[in-house]
C-alpha positions in Angstrom: -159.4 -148.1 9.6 -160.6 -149.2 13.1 -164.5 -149.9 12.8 -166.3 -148.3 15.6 -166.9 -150.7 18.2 -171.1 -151.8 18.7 -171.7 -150.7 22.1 -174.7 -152.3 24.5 -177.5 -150.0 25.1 -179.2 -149.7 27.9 -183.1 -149.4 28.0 -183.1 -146.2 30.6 -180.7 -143.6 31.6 -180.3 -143.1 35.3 -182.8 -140.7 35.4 -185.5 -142.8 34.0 -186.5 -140.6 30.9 -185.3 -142.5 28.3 -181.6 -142.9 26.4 -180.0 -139.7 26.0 -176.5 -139.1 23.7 -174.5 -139.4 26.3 -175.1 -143.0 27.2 -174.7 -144.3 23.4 -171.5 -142.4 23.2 -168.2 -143.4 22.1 -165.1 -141.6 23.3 -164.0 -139.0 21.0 -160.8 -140.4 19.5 -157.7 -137.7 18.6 -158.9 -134.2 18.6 -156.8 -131.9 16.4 -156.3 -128.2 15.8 -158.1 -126.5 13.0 -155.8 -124.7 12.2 -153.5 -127.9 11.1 -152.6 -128.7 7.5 -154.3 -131.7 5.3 -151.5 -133.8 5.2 -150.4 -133.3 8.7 -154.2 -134.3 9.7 -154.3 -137.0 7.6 -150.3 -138.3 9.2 -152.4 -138.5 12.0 -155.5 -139.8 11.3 -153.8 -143.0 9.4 -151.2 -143.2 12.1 -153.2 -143.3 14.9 -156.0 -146.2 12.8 -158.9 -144.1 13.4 -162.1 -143.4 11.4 -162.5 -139.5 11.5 -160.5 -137.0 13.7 -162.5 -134.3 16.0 -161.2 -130.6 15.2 -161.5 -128.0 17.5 -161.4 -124.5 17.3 -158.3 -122.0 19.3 -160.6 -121.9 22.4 -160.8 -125.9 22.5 -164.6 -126.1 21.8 -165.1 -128.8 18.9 -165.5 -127.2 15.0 -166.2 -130.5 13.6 -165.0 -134.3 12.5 -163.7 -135.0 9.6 -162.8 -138.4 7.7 -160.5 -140.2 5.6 -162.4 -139.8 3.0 -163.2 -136.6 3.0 -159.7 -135.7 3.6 -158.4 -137.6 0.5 -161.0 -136.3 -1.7 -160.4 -132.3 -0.9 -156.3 -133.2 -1.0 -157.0 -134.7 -4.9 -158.9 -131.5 -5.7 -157.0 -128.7 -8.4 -157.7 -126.0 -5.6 -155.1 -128.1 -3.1 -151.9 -126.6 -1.8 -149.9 -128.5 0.5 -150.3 -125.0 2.7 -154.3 -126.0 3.1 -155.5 -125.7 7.0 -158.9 -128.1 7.9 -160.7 -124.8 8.8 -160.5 -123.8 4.8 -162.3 -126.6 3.7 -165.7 -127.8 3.4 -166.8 -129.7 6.5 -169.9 -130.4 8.9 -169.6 -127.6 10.8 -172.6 -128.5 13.2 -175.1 -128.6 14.4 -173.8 -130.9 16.4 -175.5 -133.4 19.3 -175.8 -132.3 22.4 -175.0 -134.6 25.1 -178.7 -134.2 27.2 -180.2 -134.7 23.6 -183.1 -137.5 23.5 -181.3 -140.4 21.6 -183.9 -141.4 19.4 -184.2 -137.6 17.8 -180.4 -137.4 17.7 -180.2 -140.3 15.7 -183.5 -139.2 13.3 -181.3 -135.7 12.7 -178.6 -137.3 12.0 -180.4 -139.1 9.3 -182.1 -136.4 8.0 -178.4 -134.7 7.5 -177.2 -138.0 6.1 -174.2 -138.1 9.0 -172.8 -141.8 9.9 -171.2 -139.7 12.8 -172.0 -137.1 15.0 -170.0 -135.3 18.1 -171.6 -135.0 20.7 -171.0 -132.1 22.8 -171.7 -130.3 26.2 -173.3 -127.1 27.2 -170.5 -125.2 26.3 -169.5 -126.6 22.9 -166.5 -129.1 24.4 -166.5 -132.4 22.5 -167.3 -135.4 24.9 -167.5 -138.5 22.5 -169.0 -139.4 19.2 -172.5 -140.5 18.5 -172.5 -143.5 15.2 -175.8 -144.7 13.7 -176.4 -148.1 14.1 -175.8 -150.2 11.2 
């Protein structure tokens, strides 16, 4: 896996309210299908070295990230079937962060829902990078 890189922050977006989601973004990495199988996803998810894959729904808009992990864990499960799309299984379906979100309440929701990762979105549901906790 590729560690996500620690990014500089800056102490005031351009429009002098504070940090927003946007500028603590990282870009959003390979963005998949939902509708794509398990191991197909998870092909491409070791293949291309990243953390966690974006999925997005038919209309493009994102639907959620998933992991490594989380893919590995549901393909172990008695319930599997090599037939199994990413939309049929469990995932963080959102809320997810919006990009005009103030950063330090992004980061407290994404504590309070236990996420290492959130993506972070514009007004119309389009993924535009990934928000990462701090370490």
């Amino acid at each position: 896996m590729t560690p996500i890189p620690v990014r500089t922050r800056q102490t005031e977006s351009a429009h002098g309210t504070g940090l927003t989601a946007s500028d603590a973004m990282y870009a959003p990495g390979p963005q998949v299908d939902d509708h794509m199988t398990v191991d197909v996803a998870l092909s491409v998810l070791i293949s291309a070295r990243v953390p966690h894959l974006l999925l997005q729904d038919a209309d493009g808009r994102c639907a959620g990230l998933v992991t490594r992990a989380e893919l590995s864990a549901h393909r172990g499960g008695s319930w599997y079937s090599d037939r199994t799309r990413l939309r049929d299984i469990p995932l963080d379906r959102g809320p997810f962060t919006s990009s005009l979100a103030v950063l330090s309440e992004a980061e407290a929701a994404m504590r309070t829902r236990t996420l290492d990762v959130s993506p972070v979105i514009d007004e119309h549901g389009y993924a535009l990078g990934v928000l990462a906790l701090p370490c």
